[in-house]
N, C-alpha and C positions, 0 to 999 in steps of 0.2 A: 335520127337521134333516138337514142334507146332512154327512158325512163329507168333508173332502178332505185328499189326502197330499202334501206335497210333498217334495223332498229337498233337505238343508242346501248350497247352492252356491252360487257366486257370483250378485249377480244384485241384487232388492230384499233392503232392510234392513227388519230389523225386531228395537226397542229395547226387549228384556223386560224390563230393569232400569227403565227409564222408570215412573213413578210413574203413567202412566193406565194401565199394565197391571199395575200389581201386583196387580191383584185376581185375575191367573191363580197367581199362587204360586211362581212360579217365575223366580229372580234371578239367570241365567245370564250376563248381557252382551246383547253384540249378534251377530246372528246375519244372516247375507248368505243371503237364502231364494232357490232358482232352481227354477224347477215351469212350470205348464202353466197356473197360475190366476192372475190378477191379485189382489193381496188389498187394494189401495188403493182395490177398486170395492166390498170391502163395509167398513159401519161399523163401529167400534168397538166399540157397544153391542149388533153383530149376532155376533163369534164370543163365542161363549160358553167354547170349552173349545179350550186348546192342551197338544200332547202332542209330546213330545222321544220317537224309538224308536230305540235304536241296533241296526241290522242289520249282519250281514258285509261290507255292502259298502257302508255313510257312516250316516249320520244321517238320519233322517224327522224330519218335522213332519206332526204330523195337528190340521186344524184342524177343531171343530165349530161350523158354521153354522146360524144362525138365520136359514132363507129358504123360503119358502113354493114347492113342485115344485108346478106345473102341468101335466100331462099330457094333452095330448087326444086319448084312443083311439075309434077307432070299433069299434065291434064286429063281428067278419065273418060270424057265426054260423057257425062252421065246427068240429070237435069234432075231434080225436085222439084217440090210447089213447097212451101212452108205456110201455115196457118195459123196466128198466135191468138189467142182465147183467153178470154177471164177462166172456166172452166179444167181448160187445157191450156198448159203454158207452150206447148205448138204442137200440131197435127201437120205430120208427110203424107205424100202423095203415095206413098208405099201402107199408110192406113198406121203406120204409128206415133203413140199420144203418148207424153209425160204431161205426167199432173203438177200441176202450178203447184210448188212449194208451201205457198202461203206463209211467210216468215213471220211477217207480220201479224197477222188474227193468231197465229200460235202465240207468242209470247204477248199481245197485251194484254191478259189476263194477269201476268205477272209483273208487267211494269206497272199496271194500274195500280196492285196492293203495293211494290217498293214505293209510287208518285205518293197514294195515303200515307204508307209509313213516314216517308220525308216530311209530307206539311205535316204531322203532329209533334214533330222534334222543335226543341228551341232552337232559335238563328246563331248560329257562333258555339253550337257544341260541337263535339268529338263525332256524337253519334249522328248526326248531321251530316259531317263531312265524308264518314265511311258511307252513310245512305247515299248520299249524293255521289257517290264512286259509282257505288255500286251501278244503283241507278245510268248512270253515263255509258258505263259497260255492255249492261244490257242494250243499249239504245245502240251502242256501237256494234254490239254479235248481230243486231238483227239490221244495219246498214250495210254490213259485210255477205 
């Protein structure tokens, strides 16, 4: 089964409330899908499971498809060691190192002052609400 995501935007439609989908469960209306995959090239009878996510920053659709992945690997018979490190986010047996990204310790310097900015606003304002976006945003670039 293939996982795909796409995000709620303008673009194709597709009518949940329509009675040959009810058998997903869910009787939202209509939804304008815009993503990367055409979903008119598979049938009906092929997803099996649709899922509404709401994130910081719009709406997903993830759709599970019933399609058979063909892969054709050759084998190169060729063998590594892999080495993963606080330091080095992995060392080869061929001696090369990438460096741990570090996503995290980069940005909490910045979510710390949006977390102060947020507690000093009052509960049920405007500027509150776009902090608290914001805020969510950030927390979501650096989970990606």
């Amino acid at each position: 089964m293939v996982l795909s995501s796409t995000k709620l935007r303008v673009g194709n439609f597709l009518n949940v409330a329509d009675t040959s989908l009810s058998r997903f469960g869910f009787g939202a209306g209509i939804f304008k899908l815009w993503g990367t995959r055409d979903l008119h090239f598979y049938q009906l009878k092929q997803i099996k499971r649709v899922r509404v996510v709401r994130r910081a920053d719009g709406y997903y659709t993830q759709f599970c498809i019933d399609q058979e992945r063909l892969e054709k690997k050759e084998p190169t018979f060729k063998t590594i060691g892999l080495d993963v490190g606080l330091t080095h986010f992995y060392t080869d047996t061929d001696g090369q190192t990438v460096e741990n990204p570090r996503h995290l310790r980069k940005s909490e310097k910045s979510q710390q002052r949006l977390s102060r900015r947020l507690s000093k606003t009052q509960k049920g304002s405007n500027n509150r609400a776009k902090l608290r976006n914001k805020l969510a945003r950030k927390h979501l670039k650096v989970s990606r």
